[in-house]
Each structure stands twice: as C-alpha cells, then as structure tokens.
C-alpha positions in Angstrom: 0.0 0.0 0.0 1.6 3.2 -0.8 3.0 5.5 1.6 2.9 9.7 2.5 6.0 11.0 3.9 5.8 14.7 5.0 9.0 16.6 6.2 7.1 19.5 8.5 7.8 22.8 9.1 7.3 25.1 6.6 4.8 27.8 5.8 2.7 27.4 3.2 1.9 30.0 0.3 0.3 30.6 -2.9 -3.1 29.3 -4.4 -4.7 25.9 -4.5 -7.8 25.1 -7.0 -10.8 22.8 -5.1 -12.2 20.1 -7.4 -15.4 19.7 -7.6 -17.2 17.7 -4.9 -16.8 14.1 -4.1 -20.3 14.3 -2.2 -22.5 15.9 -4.7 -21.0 13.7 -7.5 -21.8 10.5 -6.1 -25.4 11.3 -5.6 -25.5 12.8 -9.6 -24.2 9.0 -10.5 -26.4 7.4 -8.9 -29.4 9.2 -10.1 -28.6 8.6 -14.0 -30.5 5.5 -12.8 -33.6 7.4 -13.0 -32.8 9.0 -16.6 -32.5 7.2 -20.5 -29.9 8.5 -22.2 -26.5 10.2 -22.2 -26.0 11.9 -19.4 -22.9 14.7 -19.3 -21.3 15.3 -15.9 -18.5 18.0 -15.9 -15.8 18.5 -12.9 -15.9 15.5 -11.7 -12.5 15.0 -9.0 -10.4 12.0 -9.9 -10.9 10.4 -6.5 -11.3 6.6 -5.5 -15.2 6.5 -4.6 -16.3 8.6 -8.1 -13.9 5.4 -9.4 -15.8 3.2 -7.7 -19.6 4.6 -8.2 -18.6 4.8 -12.0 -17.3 1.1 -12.0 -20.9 0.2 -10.2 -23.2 2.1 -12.6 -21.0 -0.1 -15.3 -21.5 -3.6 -13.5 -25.4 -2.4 -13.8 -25.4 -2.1 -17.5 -24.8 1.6 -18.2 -22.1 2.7 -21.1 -19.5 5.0 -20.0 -17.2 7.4 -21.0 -14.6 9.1 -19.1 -12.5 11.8 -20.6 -9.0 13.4 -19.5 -10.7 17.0 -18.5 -13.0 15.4 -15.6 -16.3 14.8 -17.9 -17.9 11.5 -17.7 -20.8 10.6 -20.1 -23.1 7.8 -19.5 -25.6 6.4 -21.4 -28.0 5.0 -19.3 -30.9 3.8 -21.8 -29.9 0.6 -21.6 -29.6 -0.4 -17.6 -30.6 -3.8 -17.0 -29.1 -5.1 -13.6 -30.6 -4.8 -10.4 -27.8 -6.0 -8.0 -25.4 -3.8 -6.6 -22.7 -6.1 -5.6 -20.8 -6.3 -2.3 -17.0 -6.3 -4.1 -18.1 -2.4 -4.8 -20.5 -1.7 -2.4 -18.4 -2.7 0.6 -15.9 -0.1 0.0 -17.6 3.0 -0.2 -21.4 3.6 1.9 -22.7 6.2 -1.0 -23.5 3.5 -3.1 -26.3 2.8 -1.2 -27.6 5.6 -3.0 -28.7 3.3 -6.0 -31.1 1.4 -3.9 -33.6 4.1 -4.3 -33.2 5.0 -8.4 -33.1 1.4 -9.5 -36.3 0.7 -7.2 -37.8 3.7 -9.5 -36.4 2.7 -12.3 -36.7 -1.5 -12.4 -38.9 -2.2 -9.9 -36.6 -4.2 -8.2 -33.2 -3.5 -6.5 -30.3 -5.9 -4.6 -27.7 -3.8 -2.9 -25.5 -4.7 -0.5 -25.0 -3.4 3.4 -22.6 -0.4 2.4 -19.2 -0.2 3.9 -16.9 2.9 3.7 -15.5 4.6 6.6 -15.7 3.0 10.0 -16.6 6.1 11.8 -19.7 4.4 13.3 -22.6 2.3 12.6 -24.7 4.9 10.3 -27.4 2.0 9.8 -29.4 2.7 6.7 -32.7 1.9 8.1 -34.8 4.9 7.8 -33.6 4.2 4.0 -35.3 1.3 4.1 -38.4 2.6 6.5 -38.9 5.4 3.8 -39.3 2.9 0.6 -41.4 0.6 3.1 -43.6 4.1 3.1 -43.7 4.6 -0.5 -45.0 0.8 -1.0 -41.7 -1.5 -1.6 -40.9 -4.6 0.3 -37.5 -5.2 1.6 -35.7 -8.4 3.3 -32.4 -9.0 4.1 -30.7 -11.8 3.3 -27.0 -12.8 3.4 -25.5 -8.9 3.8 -28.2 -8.0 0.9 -30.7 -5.3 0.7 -33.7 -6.5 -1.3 -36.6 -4.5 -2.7 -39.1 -5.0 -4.9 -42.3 -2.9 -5.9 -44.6 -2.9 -8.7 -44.9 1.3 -8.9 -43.6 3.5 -6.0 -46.5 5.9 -4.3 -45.7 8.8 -3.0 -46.3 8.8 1.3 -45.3 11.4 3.5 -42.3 10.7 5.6 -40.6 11.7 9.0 -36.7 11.0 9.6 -36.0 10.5 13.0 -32.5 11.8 12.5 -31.0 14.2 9.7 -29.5 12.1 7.3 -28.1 13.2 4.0 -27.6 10.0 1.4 -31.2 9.0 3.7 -32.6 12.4 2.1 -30.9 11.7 -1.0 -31.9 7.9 -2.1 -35.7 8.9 -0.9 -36.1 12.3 -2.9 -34.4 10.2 -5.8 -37.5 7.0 -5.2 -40.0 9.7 -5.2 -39.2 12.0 -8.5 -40.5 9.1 -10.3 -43.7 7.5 -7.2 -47.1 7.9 -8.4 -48.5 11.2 -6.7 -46.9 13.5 -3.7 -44.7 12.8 -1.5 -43.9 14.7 1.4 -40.3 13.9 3.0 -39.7 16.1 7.1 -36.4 16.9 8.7 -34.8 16.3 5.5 -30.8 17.5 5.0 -30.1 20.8 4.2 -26.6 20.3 3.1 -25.6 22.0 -0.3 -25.1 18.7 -2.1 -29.3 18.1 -1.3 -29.9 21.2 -2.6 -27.5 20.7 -5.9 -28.9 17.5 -6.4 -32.5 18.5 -5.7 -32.3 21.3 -8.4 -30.6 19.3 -11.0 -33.2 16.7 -11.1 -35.7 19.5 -11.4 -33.8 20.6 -14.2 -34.5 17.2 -16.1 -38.0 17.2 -15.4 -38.5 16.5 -11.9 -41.3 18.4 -9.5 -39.3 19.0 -5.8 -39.7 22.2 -3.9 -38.5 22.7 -0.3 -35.1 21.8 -0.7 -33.1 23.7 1.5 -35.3 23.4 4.3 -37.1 21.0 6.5 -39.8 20.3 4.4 -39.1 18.8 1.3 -42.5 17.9 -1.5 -42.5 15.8 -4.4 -44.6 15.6 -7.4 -43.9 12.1 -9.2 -43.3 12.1 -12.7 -43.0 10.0 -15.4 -39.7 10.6 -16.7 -37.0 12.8 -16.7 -34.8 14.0 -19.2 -30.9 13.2 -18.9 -28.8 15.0 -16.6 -26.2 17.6 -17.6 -24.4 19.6 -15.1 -20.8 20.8 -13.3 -19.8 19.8 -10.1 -20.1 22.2 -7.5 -16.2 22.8 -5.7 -15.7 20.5 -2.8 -16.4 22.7 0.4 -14.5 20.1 2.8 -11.3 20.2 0.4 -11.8 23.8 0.5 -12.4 24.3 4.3 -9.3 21.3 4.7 -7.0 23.8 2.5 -7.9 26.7 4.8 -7.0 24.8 7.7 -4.0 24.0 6.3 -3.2 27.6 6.0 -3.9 28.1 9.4 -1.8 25.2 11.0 1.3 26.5 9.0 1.2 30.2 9.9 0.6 30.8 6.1 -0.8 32.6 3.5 -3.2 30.2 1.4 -5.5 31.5 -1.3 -8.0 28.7 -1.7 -9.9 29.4 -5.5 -12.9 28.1 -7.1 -14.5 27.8 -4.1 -18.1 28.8 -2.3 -17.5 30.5 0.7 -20.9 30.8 1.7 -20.8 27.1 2.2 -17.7 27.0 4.6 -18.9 29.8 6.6 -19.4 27.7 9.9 -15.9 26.9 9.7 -15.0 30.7 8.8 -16.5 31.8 11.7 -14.4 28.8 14.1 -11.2 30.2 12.2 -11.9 33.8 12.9 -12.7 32.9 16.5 -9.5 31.4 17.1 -7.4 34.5 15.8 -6.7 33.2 12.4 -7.5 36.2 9.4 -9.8 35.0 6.8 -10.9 37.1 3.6 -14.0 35.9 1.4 -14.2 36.9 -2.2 -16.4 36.0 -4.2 -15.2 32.8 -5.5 -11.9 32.2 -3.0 -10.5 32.6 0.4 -7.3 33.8 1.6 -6.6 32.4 5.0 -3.2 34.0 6.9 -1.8 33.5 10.3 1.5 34.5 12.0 0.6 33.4 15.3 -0.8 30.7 17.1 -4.4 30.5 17.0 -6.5 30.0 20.6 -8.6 27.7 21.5 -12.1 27.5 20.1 -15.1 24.5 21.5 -17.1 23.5 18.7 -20.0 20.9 18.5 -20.5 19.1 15.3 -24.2 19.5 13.7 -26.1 19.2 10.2 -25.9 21.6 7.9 -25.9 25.0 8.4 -24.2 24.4 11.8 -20.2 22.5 12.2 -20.0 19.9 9.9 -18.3 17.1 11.0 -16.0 15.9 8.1 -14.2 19.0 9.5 -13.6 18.0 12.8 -10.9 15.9 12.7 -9.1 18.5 10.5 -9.5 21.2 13.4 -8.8 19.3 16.3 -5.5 19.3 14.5 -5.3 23.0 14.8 -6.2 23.2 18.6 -3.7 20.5 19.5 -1.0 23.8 18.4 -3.5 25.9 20.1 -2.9 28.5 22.9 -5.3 27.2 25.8 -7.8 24.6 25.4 -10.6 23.7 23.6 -13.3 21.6 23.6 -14.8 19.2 20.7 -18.0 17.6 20.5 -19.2 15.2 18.0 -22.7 15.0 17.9 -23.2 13.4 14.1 -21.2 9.9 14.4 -20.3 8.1 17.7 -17.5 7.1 16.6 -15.1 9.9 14.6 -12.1 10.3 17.5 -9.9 7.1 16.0 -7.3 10.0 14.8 -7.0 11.3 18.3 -4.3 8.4 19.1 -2.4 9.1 16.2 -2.1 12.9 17.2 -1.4 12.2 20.6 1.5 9.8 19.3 2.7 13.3 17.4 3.1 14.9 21.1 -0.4 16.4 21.0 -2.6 16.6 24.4 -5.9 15.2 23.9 -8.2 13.3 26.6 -11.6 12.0 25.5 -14.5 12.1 27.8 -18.0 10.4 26.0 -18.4 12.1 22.5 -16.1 15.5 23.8 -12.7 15.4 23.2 -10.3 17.9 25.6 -7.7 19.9 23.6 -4.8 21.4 25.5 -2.9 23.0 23.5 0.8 22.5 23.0 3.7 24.5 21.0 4.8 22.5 18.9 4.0 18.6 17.1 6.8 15.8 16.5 7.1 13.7 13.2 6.1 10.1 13.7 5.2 6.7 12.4 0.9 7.6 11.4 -1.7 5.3 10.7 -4.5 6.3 8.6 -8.4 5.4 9.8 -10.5 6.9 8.1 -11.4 9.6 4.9 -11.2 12.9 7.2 -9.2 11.1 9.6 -6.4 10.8 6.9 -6.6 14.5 6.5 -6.1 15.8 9.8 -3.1 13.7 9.8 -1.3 14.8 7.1 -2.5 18.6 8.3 -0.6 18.0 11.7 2.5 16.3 9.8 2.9 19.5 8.1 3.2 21.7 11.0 5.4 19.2 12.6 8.9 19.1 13.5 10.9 16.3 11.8 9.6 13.4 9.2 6.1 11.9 9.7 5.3 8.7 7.7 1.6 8.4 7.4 0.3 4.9 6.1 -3.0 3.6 4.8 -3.6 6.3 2.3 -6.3 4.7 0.3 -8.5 6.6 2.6 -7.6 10.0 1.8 -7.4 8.8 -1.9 -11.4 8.1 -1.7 -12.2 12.3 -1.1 -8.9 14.6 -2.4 -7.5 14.2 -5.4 -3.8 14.8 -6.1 -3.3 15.9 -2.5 0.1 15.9 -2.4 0.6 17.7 -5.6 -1.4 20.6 -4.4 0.4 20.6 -0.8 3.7 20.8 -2.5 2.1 23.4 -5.2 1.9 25.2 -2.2 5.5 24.6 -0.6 5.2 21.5 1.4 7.3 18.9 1.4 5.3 15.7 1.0 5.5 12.9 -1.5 4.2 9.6 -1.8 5.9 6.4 -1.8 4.3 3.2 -3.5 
C-alpha cells in the first residue's frame, strides 16, 4: 500500500484550485439510474469513490465514457441489472444511493450493506423505512438489501434523524412515485440542494429543498442529466486549515465561501485572518491560534467531516478547547495518532479535551479513516521532523492529487508506492 512522507515545518503559500465535490457527484451518478440517455457530468475530481460509483453504474449495464478534463458521459438507456454487488458496495457507503433509483427505475433493486468509513454504525434503516412508506418490500438476506415494488406511491415521511444520502436515495424513489410525496427533517446540506435542483432541471417536481420540508410531485420521466460539479467545500475548508496550521498565507480558489462559513466563523474565533471573495478565500496566520469549542451538527451548523481536521489545529493551540461530535459516535480514532505526534488530547464520551501545546513531533501515522487521513497529514505538516503516514487509500477516496497541491503550495510531502 503506498505511503505519505511529510517533512514539517514550513509555511505554506500561494493558491490551490478545489475540485469539484466528491459528495455531490456520487449522488448525480447514482441518479442517471432514473434517466434514459447520455447523461454529461463536468468537474468530476479524480478520486477513488467517483472510481468506484462509475465502476458500479457499469457492472449495472450503463455505457460509459470518461475523458482526461474530468467529464464523464453515460448512457443510461440501456440499464438492466438490479444488483449492486458487495465487491463495490463494501468499499464505499454512498452507493447505497442506488437502492432508491433502481427501485424507480426497475422495480426491483439488490444492494448490498454499504461499507466505507468505520466512523460508526450509520445504519441505513430509515432508507429502508422510507421505501417501506412509498409501498416497496425489503428483506435482508445474506449482507443483501432486497426490494421490490410494482410502482412506488408517494407517502409522506418523518426521519427520526437528519441524514443526508437518507434524504438523497428517498427524494431520488419519489421523482418518479405515483402522486406527492412529502419527506420532514430532511438534510439541508448544499449537495441536497445541488442535487434537488438538478433533477428538477431534467423534469423533476421538488420544492423545499433547503429546508425542512421537502414535497415531491412524481413524474413520469426525466430527461438526462447535464451539469458541473459544484467545488468541494471540505477540500476547500481542509486547504484553509492547512493555512492556518502552518502560519501561512493560502488562497483557496474556485471555491463557495458561503458554504464553509461555519468553519470561517471557528477560524476567525480562534485568531486566524480569513478574507471571502467571491469565488476564494485567503486564509493568513502568524501566530498561534487560541482555543475554540465547537460541536459538530447538520448543515448549516459545524460539519463534521471538518472535525478531525480542526482538532489538529487546537492541538498547536494557545489554551484549550473543547470538541464535540454529535453526528457519528465514533469519529475520534485519529486522536491516538495525534497524541503519538506529542499532542494533548483526553476523551470524555463524544467531547474530546484539547490542551494545547507549541509544537507537534514527526512520527510513524496510521491512517483510519477519509477525514481522519486529512487531519493527519495537516498535523505532519506543522510538525517538527519526518512523519510517515500509512494507509492512504482513505484520503485517496475524497482529495485528489493531494500531495501535488500541498507541494504546489510549498510542502514537502511525496508519496511512496
């Protein structure tokens, strides 16, 4: 498995270009399963999970085209396969988001449990409840989700808990249900709202998105999707932080500010300057930042794929901080691996206790999970000395070229196979 070795300690400078989102493109994929046609899908990032949706939506009988310049075309006319299975689907949990389309779609769907990170159990039941409520039935059998329905009806629906690819796969089930449905508590997140839009581009009858309420009109059929990737606001807000550990100066480009602004506001908090523009962010520091508590919450509050990322920064922190994670029960597995870097963290239930410390050692690093990965490579660039950081594949599922844009910015990190 390959290998990241960072040599810390220098500031970093200069621009870095976001690619478009990793979780507002593997939604898009999975809802060409609703469509008959070619569908044209610009700025896609070259990361492991679009790899593996793309290689799923193939196994299920869809044409594809991939080109140099982050298009990817597929023809969807001809899908024909109802099982998702669990070589793909074990690797990454968004491909859960086909069980919904190909229910629309074929009537009949066989997905198996998703895998991905192990940052808790994220059980895809309300999934399941919601389809239940729109007139499919579902058994498991042997690790396999399987549905089957004769014509989806649109119900009116009630998550228990704010989940986004829950929002997602049911919003996707009801474009094409027979009459309203009416999905509460819904996710808010920008890649709901992206998706939600797009679909109503191609034909599709969803208003509410955005807030708690989100209604559906079935339809017949939609027309094939065409879009660009909206930048990916947790590279983005990961790029700022990166800024920020380093006592740099970091222009972060083709990004939208207005959806990092919970982080903005932590960043600003803690002493670190940060200037919006319209489409970028310059993030500069010359001091240490102080400590900051955040709780991680849905969209619009903290998110948590940025917590392990900013627990990074209040480990080099004046004073102490507090985190909470609130969203999964089980997203502190990199707090080890900083503490192994000299850091000075103590867990209590879902808070982790930051007291700061001046300065991090290079170490041996083990990678956990997708975000996890980041925050490590953040704190082996502020270190002193070599860090080693293994188990990459993880941060290969969400950033693309990652050390290419660190040392674009003057880090010294490569990657050994």
């Amino acid at each position: 498995m390959d290998k990241i070795i960072v040599e810390g300690g220098n500031r970093l400078t200069g621009e870095v270009e976001i690619s478009g989102a990793k979780n507002a493109i593997l939604p898009v994929l999975a809802a060409t399963l609703l469509t008959r046609g070619v569908n044209k899908i610009t700025n896609a990032p070259k990361v492991r999970d679009v790899n593996t949706m793309v290689r799923l939506l193939a196994d299920l009988g869809a044409r594809v085209e991939r080109h140099d310049d982050g298009e990817i075309d597929l023809d969807t006319t001809n899908i024909n396969n109802h099982a998702a299975p669990y070589e793909l689907v074990s690797t990454m949990r968004a491909s859960c988001l086909v069980l919904g389309p190909l229910l629309a779609r074929l009537g009949r769907a066989k997905v198996s449990l998703p895998g991905g990170c192990a940052i808790g159990a994220r059980p895809i039941d309300l999934h399941m409840k919601g389809l239940e409520a729109m007139g499919a039935t579902l058994k498991l059998e042997k690790g396999y989700i399987d549905a089957s329905v004769d014509q989806l009806r649109g119900t009116q629906f009630y998550f228990d808990t704010v989940t986004v690819t829950g929002t997602a796969n049911l919003m996707m089930a009801a474009v094409l249900a027979d009459g309203e449905t009416v999905l509460e508590n819904v996710a808010k997140e920008p890649e709901v709202v992206f998706l939600a839009d797009l679909l109503n581009q191609a034909g599709a009858k969803i208003e509410g998105q955005g807030t708690d309420i989100m209604t559906i009109q079935g339809v017949t059929s939609l027309q094939a999707l065409e879009c660009k990737i909206l930048p990916d606001r947790i590279e983005a807000g990961t790029y700022m932080i990166a800024g920020a550990m380093t006592q740099g100066d970091v222009w972060v480009k083709n990004c939208e500010p207005k959806h990092v602004e919970a982080l903005t506001l932590k960043l600003i908090s803690s002493g670190v300057s940060v200037e919006t523009h319209e489409t970028s962010i310059r993030v500069f520091c010359d001091r240490r930042p102080h400590g900051v508590n955040i709780k991680t919450r849905p969209h619009p509050g903290f998110p948590t794929d940025f917590q392990a990322q900013f627990m990074a920064l209040m480990t080099l922190a004046e004073g102490q901080s507090i985190i909470t994670e609130d969203v999964f029960e089980n997203r502190f597995m990199h707090v080890a691996e900083l503490n192994r870097m000299g850091a000075n963290i103590e867990l209590e239930g879902r808070s982790a206790i930051v007291s700061g410390v001046a300065r991090l050692s290079g170490a041996p690093l083990m990678a956990t999970d997708l975000r996890a990965s980041a925050s490590l490579v953040l704190a082996a660039l502020s270190a002193e000395g070599e860090s080693v950081i293994s188990r990459v594949y993880h941060i290969d599922r969400g950033y693309e070229e990652i050390e290419k844009k660190l040392s674009q910015l003057g880090a010294k990190i490569r990657r050994v196979k």
